[in-house]
C-alpha positions in Angstrom: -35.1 -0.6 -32.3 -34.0 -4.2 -34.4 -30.4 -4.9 -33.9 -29.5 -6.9 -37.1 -26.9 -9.6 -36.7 -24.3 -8.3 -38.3 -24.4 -5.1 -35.4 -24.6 -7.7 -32.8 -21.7 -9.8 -34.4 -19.3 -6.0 -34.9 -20.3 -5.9 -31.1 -19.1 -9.0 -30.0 -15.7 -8.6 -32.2 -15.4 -5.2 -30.2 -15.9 -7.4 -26.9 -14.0 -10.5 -27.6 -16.6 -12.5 -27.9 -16.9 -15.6 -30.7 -20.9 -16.4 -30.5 -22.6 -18.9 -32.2 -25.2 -18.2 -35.0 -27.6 -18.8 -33.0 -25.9 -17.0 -29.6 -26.2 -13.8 -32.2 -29.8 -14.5 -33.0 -31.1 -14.8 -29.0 -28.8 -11.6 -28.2 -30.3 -9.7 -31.7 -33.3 -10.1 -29.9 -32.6 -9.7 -26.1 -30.1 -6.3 -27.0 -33.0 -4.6 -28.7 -35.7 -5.3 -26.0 -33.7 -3.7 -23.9 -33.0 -0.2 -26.2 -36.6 -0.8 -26.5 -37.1 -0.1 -22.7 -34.5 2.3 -22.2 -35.7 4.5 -25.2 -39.1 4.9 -22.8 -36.8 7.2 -20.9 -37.4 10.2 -24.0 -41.1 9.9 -22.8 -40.4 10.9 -18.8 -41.2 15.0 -17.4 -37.8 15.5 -16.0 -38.6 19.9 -16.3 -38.9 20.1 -12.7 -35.7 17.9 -12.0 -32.6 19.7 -11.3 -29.3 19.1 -12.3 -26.8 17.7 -10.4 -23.2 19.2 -11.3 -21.3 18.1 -7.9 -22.3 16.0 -4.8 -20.5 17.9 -2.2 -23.8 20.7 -2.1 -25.6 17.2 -1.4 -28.6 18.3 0.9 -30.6 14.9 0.8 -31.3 12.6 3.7 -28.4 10.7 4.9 -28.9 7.4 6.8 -26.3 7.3 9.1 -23.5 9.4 10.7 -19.6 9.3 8.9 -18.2 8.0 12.4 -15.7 5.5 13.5 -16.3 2.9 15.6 -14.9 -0.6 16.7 -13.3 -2.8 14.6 -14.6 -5.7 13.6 -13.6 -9.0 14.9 -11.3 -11.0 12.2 -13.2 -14.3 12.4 -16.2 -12.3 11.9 -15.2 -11.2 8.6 -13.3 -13.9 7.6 -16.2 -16.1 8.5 -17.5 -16.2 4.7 -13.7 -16.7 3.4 -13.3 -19.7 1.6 -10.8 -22.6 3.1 -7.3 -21.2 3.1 -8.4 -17.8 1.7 -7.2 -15.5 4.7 -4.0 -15.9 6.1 -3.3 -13.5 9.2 -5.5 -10.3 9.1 -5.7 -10.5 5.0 -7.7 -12.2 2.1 -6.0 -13.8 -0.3 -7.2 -13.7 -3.8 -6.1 -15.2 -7.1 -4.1 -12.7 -9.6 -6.0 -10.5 -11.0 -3.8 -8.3 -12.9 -2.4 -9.5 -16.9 -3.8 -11.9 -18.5 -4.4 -13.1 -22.0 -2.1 -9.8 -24.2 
């Protein structure tokens, strides 16, 4: 499947998006390679696959025990936190919430 520019331009309107003339060329081409490979998926046997209408009748393998165990040390897991991004026993983060209306 070709995406044309024009589909890939109503498709960055729809996202927000203000791409270059050439931006909308490149992703033309990328978008359709990859409706290219996901249309391959029409050509897979799935008749002896079942379907799967709720997890809770899940009888697959499981790789570990639901248990609780020991907390984990704070300096552990703040180890990775940048400088000044935990304060006490908490990360703090930027606002993440509003934004541009």
């Amino acid at each position: 499947m070709k995406l044309t520019r024009e589909e890939v331009r109503r498709i960055a309107l729809l996202a927000k998006l203000d791409l270059t003339d050439e931006e909308l060329d490149k992703y033309a081409g990328e978008i359709s390679s990859i409706l290219d490979y996901v249309s391959q998926l029409k050509d897979i046997d799935i008749s002896d696959v079942t379907d799967t209408t709720h997890v809770a009748d899940f009888a697959g393998p499981v790789l570990r025990k639901d248990e609780a165990g020991a907390p984990i040390a704070k300096d552990k897991i703040t180890i990775n936190a940048t400088e000044g991004r935990s304060e006490g026993s908490s990360f703090k983060t930027s606002k993440i919430v509003g934004g541009e209306e």
